[in-house]
SEPA-892220 format. One line per field, with one value per residue (C-alpha): residue number from 1; z, x, y. Coordinates in Angstrom, 2 decimals. Layout:
BEGIN
bator <- (NUM	...);
pz <- (Z	...);
px <- (X	...);
py <- (Y	...);
END
This chain:
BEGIN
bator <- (1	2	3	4	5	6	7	8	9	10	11	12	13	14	15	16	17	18	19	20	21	22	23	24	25	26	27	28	29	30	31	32	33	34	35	36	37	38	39	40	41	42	43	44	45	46	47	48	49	50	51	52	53	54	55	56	57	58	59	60	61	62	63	64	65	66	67	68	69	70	71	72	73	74	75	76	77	78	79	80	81	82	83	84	85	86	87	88	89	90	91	92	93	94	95	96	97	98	99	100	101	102	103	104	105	106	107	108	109	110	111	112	113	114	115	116	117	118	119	120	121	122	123	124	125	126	127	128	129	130	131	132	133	134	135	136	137	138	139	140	141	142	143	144	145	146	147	148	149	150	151	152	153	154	155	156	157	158	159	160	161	162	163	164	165	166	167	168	169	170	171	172	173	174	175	176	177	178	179	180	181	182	183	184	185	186	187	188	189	190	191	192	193	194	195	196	197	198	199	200	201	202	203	204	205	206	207	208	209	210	211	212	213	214	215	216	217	218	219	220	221	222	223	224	225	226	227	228	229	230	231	232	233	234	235	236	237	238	239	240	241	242	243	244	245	246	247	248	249	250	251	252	253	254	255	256	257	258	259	260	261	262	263	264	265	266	267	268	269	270	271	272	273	274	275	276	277	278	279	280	281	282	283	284	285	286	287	288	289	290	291	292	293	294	295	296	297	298	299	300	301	302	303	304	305	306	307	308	309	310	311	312	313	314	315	316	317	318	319	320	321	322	323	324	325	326	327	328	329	330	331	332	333	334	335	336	337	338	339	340	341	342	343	344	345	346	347	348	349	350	351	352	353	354	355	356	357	358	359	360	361	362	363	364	365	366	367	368	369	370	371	372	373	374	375	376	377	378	379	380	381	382	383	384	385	386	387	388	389	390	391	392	393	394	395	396	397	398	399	400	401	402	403	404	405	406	407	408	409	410	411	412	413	414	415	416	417	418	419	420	421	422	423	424	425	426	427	428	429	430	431	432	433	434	435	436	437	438	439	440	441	442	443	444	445	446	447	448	449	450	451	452	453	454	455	456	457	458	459	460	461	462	463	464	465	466	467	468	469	470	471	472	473	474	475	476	477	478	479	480	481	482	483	484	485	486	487	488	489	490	491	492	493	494	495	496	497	498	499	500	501	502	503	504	505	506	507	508	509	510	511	512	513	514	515	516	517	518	519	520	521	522	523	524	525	526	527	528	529	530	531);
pz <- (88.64	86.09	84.54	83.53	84.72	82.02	79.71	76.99	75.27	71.75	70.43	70.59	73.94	74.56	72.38	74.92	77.68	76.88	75.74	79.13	80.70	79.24	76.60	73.15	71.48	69.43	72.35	74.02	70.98	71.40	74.64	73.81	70.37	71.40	73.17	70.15	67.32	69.12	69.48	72.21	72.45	70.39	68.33	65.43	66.43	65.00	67.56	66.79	68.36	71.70	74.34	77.34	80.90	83.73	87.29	90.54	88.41	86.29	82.60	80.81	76.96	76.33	73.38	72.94	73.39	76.78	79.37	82.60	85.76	88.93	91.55	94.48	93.06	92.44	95.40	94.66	90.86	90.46	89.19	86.62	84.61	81.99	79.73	78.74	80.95	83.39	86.62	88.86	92.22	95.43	95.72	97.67	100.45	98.75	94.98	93.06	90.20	88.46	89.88	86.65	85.41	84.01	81.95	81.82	79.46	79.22	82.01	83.84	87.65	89.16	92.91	95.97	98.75	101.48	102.58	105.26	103.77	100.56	99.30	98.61	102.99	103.30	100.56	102.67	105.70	104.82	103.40	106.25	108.79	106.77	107.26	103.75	102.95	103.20	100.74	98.36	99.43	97.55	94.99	97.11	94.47	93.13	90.50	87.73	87.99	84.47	83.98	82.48	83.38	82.86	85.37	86.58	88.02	90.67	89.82	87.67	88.56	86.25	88.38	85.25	87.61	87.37	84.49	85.76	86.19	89.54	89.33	92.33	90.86	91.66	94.03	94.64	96.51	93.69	92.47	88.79	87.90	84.67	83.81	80.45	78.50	76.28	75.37	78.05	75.75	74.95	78.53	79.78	76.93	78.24	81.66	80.15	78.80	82.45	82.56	85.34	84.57	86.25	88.02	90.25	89.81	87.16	88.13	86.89	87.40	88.99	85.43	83.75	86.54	85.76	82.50	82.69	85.17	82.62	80.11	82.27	85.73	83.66	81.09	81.75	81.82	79.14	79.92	80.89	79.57	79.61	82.32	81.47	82.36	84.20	81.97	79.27	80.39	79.66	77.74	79.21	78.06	79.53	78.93	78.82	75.59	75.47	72.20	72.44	75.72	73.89	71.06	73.71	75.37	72.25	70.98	74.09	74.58	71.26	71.01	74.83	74.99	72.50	69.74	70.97	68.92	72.07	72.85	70.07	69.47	69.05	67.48	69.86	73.21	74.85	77.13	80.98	83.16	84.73	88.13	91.73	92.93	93.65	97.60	98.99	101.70	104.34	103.58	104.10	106.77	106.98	105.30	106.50	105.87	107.37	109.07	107.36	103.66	104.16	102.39	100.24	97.54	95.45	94.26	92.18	94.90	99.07	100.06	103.39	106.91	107.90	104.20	105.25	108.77	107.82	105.29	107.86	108.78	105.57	104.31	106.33	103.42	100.81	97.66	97.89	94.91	95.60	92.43	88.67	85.27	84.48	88.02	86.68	89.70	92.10	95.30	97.04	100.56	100.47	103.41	105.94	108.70	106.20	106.48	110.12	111.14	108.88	110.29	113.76	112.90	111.91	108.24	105.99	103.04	99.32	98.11	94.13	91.94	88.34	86.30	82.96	80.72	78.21	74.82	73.13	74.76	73.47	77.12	76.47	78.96	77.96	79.02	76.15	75.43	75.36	79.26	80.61	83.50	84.37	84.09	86.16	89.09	88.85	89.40	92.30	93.57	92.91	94.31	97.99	97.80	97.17	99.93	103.04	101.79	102.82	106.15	104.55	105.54	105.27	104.94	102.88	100.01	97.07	93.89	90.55	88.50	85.30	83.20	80.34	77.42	74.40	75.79	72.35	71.17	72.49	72.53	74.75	77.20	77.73	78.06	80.94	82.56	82.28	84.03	86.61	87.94	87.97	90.48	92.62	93.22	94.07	96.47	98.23	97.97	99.31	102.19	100.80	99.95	96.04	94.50	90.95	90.29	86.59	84.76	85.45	81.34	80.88	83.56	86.31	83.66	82.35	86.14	86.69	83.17	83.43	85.18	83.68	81.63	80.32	81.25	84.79	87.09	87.54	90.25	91.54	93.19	96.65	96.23	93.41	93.02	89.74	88.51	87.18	87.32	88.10	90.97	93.06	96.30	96.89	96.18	93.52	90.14	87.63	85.16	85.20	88.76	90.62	93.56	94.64	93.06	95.66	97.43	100.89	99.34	96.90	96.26	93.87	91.92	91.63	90.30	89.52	88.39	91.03	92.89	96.59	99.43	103.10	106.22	103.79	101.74	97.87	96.19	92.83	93.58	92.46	94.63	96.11	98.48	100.10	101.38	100.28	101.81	103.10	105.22	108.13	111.04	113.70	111.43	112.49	109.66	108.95	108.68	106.05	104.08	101.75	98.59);
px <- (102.71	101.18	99.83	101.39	98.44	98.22	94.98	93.43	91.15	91.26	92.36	88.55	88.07	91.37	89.62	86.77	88.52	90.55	87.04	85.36	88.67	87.97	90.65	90.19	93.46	93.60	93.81	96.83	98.26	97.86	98.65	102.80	102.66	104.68	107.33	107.75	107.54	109.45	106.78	108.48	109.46	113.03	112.39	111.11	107.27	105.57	103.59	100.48	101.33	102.65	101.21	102.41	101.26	101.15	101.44	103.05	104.61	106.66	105.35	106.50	105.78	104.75	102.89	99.46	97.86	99.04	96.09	96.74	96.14	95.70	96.41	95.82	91.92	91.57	94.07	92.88	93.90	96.91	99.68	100.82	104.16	102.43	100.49	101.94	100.90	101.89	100.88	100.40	101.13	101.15	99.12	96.50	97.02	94.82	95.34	93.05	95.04	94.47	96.56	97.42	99.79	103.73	106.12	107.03	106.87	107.38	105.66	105.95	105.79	106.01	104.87	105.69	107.98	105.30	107.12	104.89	102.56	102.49	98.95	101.58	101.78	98.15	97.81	100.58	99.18	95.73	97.69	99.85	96.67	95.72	99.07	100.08	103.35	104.51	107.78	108.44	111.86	114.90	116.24	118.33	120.70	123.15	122.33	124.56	124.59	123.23	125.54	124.71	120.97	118.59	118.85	115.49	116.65	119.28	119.98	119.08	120.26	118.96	118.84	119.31	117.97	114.87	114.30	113.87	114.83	114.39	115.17	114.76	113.38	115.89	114.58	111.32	109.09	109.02	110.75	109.85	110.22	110.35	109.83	111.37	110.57	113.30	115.07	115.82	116.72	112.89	112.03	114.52	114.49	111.45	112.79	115.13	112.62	110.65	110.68	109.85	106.09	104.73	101.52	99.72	98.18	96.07	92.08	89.73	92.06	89.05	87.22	90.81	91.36	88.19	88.41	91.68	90.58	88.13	90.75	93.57	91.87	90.25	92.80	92.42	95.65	98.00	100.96	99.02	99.13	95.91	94.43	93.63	90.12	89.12	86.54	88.76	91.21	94.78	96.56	98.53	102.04	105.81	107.19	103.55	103.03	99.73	98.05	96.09	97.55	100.42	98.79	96.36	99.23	101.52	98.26	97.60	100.91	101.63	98.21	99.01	103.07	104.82	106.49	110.29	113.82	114.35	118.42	120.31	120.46	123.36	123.35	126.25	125.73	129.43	129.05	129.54	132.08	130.97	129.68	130.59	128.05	124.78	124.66	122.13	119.33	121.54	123.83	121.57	118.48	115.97	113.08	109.79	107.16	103.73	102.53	99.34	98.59	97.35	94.97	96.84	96.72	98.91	98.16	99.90	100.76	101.09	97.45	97.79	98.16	95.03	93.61	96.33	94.58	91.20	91.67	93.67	90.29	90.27	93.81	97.02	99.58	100.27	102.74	104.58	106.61	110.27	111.79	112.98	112.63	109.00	107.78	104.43	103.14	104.94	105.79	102.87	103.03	105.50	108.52	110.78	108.32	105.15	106.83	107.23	103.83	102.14	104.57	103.13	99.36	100.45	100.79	103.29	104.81	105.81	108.63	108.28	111.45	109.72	112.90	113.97	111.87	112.21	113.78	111.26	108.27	107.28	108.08	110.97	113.12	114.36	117.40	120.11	120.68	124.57	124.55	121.59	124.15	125.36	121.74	120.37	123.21	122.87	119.18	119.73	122.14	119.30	116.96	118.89	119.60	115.74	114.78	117.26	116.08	112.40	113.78	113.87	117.25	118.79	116.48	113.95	112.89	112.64	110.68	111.20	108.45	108.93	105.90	104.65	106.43	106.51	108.71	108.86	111.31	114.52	117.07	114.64	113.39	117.03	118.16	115.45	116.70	120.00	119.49	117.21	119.80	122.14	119.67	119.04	122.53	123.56	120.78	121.83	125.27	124.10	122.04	118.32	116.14	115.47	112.03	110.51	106.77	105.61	103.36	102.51	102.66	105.86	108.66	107.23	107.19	110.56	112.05	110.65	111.40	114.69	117.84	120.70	121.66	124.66	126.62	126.17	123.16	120.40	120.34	116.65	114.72	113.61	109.89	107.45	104.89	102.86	99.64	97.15	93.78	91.19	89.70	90.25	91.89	94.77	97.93	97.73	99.52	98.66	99.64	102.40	103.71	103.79	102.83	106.25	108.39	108.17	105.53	106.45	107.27	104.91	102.22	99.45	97.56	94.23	92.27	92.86	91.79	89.28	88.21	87.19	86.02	86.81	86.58	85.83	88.58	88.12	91.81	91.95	93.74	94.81	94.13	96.61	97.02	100.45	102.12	105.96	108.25	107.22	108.56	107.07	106.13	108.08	111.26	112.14	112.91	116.86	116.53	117.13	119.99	121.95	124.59);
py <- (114.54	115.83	113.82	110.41	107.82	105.12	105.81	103.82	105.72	107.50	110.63	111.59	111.38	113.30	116.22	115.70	116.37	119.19	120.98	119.53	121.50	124.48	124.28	123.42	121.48	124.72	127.18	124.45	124.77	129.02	128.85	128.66	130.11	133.14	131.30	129.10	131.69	133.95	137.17	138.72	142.39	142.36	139.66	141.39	141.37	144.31	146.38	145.38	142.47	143.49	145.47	147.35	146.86	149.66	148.56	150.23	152.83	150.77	149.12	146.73	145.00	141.38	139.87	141.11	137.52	137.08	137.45	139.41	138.42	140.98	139.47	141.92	142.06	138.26	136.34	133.13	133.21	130.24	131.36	128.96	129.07	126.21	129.22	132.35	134.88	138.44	138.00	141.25	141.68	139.22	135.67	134.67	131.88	129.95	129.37	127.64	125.58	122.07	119.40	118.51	120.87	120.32	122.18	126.04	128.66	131.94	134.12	137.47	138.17	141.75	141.50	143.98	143.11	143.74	147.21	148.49	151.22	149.47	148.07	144.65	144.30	144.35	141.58	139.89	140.13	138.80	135.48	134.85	135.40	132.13	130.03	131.37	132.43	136.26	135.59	133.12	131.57	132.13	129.12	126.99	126.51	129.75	131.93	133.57	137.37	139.19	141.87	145.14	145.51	148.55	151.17	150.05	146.84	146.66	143.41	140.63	136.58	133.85	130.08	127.98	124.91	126.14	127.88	131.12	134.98	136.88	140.74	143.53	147.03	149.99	152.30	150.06	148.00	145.65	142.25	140.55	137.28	135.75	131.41	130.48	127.10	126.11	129.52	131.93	135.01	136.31	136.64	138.11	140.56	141.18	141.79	144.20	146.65	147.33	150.62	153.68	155.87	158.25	157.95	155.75	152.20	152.07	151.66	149.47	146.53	144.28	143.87	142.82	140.42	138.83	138.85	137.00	134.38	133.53	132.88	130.76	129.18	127.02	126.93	122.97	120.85	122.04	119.49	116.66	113.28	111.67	108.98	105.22	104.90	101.56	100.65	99.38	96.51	97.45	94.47	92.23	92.28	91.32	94.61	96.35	98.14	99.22	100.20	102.99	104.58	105.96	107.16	109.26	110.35	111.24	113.30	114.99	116.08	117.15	119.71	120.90	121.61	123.49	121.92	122.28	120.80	118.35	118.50	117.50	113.80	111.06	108.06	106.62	108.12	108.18	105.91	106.93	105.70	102.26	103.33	102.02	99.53	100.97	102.01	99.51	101.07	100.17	102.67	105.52	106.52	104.14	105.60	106.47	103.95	104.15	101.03	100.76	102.70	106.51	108.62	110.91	113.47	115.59	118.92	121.41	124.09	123.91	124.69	127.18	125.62	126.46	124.64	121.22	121.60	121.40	118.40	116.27	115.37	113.40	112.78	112.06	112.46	115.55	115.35	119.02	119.85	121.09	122.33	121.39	122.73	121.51	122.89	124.43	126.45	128.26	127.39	128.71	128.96	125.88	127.28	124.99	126.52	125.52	121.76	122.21	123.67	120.34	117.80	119.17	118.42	114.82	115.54	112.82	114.38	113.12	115.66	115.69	116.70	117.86	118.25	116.99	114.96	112.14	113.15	111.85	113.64	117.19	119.65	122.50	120.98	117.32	114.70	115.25	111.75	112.32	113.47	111.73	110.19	113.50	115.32	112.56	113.54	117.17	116.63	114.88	117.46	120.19	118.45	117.38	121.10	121.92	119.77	121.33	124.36	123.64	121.43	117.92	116.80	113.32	109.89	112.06	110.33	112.39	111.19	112.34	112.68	111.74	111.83	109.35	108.78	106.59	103.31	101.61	104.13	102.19	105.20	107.38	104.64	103.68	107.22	107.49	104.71	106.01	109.46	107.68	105.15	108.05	110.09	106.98	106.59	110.08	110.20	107.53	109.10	112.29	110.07	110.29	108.16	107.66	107.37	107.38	108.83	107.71	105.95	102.70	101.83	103.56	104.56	101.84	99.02	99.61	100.12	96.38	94.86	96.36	94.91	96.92	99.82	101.18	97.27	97.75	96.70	99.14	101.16	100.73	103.27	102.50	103.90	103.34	106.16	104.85	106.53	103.82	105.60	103.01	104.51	101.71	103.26	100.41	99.75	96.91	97.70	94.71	94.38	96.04	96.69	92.78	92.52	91.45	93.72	97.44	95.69	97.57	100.80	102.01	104.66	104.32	107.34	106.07	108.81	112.39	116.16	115.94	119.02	118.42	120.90	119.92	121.68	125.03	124.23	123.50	122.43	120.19	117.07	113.54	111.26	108.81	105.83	105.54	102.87	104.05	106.10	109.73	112.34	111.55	113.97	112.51	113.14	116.40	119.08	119.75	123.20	125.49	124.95	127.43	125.89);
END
């Protein structure tokens, strides 16, 4: 979720809180440079520009302005795919990242397997003794083989669903793992030029780590589109338009993501095949829905079991992102047995799909108007697959968050509303349960001012998830959510980017207040599932 919440406030209080983040417009703006210039080793940067990295006996070249974080020497540094960055080594169980993170760039993972022996286990160890995970799971969806690798990597697959390369080290302990924005190539170019060095470790990797904390755990909220702040009443409207929300959000986004060529656009969009009727609820599990509204939050990476343990005392409900192309952190200690273990101390869960974006909004991965229909199905697809891989089986709901965008521009809000009736009816084909997490100005207003699209009714979602950040902690969405449209299956974002310590445990949340569909803990987990 990342941050759609309706805002009305100017430009200059969108400056103020990027600098109140810790991240100047400027340095958002710096933060993707490389990935949109193309600096990348084999891309005709010069060498003063690039640098090389040591670590486990392997190095490897990235662009010079890329900080470095260690991770064995710093565990609870986040690892975000949102800045350009290497990342070294294994996570802690307990990363400390902004909620309000969306989008990926270009990035650079090497991390040890946890062979016994290795310094990797004993960083392992320590995070599963906290309900952390050892391994990060394996995309649930297929990737596509690179041929012809380096004889330092054994293999190389690229998982185009999620924007990212994984790669095992020949004769090592080690895997790497690269994110990619818009343009694959650079990264794994990148990839390609790991290569084998003698020696150990290098030392005096404690005063890098810090120095790249420093630089990126408070890099602030690069993707984020900015909240509407109670204190200003938004302006009534039929089909909500507010004035100075957009023009926040536009600016925010614009200084914080890179500047990408969004898929290319056509004036006529061939129009898609006139669908069967929309399956109705009936047709698939009746979804969870808790009897009375439960404290909730969302947060940008699954805290440890022990950390969801601790804050039960306060909260009863946890948004858990499964997958998708603008996935900003990884999955943490997210696992089918991490679902099962919280389901068993009474936890409800909100699975959150993060894939493609509005055209008309600045992320590297957008809906190409010509194929919304089909991008809206494949997303679906992904995300069922996402979902049995971490246990969530049929009569899940699973919402897609699609963040803010500018809903005057007719082509792109009806290409949104294209893609998004196309998810809500494969998921019901596939037996889930559809949802839709957006802004209340933008993606919930045109859902409820919207009947049809494309000359066939409009397959509505069956949960509303809407951020309107007024930091009143109930479920009423005026004025633009009625209180009779969703009215027994919604969840409200009230506030957000607040950090909170419970039981011990200090995470960064949004806050939420959930009355909508969830994955409840008396639904037993599917299991694991493999496509």
């Amino acid at each position: 979720m990342r941050r759609t919440a309706v805002a009305v406030i100017g430009f200059g209080c969108a400056v103020g809180m990027f600098t109140a983040a810790g991240m100047s417009p400027a340095s958002a703006r710096a933060a993707d440079r490389s990935e949109a210039s193309g600096s990348v080793p084999g891309a005709g940067a010069p060498a003063s520009k690039l640098k090389t990295i040591d670590y486990d006996g392997y190095s490897i070249t990235v662009p010079s302005s890329w900080p470095v974080f260690h991770l064995d020497n710093d565990p609870s540094q986040c690892v975000r795919y949102d800045i350009n960055a290497v990342y070294l080594g294994n996570p802690g169980a307990n990363q400390t990242c902004p909620a309000a993170l969306i989008g990926r760039v270009q990035t650079i993972t090497i991390a040890g397997a946890g062979v016994p022996g290795t310094p990797q286990a004993e960083y392992q160890r320590a995070a599963v003794a906290q309900g952390g995970l050892g391994t990060a799971p394996p995309p649930s969806s297929p990737g596509s083989r690179i041929a012809s690798v380096p004889s330092t990597l054994s293999k190389l697959d690229q998982y185009s669903q999620l924007h990212e390369f994984q790669g095992t080290v020949s004769h090592s302990h080690l895997s790497v793992t690269g994110t990619y924005g818009a343009r694959s190539a650079p990264v794994e170019q990148i990839i390609r030029g790991l290569r084998k060095v003698g020696g150990r470790r290098p030392t005096g990797t404690a005063a890098a780590g810090s120095q790249a904390r420093t630089s990126a755990a408070t890099a602030g909220t690069p993707g984020r589109t900015l909240p509407v702040m109670a204190t200003v009443a938004p302006k009534p409207a039929a089909a909500p338009k507010v004035a100075a929300a957009p023009k926040a959000t536009t600016a925010a986004r614009v200084t914080a993501s890179p500047k990408v060529t969004a898929s290319p656009k056509v004036t006529a969009p061939a129009a898609e095949p006139t669908p069967s009727p929309a399956s109705t609820p009936a047709s698939i599990l009746k979804p969870d829905i808790p009897s009375s509204p439960l404290n909730g939050f969302d947060t940008c990476t699954a805290p440890s079991v022990k950390a969801m343990k601790a804050w039960k005392a306060k909260y009863s409900a946890a948004g858990i992102y499964i997958g998708g192309q603008n996935m900003a952190c990884d999955y943490g200690n997210l696992s089918a047995s991490w679902v099962k273990s919280v389901h068993a101390q009474g936890w409800s869960l909100l699975p959150l799909y993060v894939g493609l974006q509005a055209p008309c909004n600045s992320f590297p991965a957008l809906i190409n108007e010509a194929n919304a229909a089909a991008q809206g199905r494949s997303a679906a697809n992904t995300a069922v697959a996402d979902g049995g891989n971490f246990g969530l089986g049929k009569g899940t709901p699973i919402y897609f968050d699609m963040e803010s965008y500018n809903n005057s521009n007719a082509t792109c809000r009806n290409t949104v509303l294209t893609f998004l009736d196309a998810w809500t009816r494969e998921l019901h084909d596939r037996g889930y349960v559809s949802g839709v997490y957006s802004s209340a100005s933008s993606g919930v207003a045109d859902l409820v001012t919207n009947t049809a699209i494309g000359g066939h009714p409009l397959a509505e979602p069956d949960a509303l998830w809407f951020a309107l950040w007024d930091n009143s902690d109930n479920l009423t969405g005026t004025p633009y959510l009625p209180a009779t449209r969703w009215a027994s299956d919604r969840v409200k974002q009230y506030a957000g980017n607040e950090t909170q310590k419970v039981g011990g445990y200090t995470i960064n949340i949004d806050a939420d207040r959930v009355g909508g569909a969830v994955s409840g803990p008396h639904r037993p987990p599917a299991g694991p599932r493999r496509i």
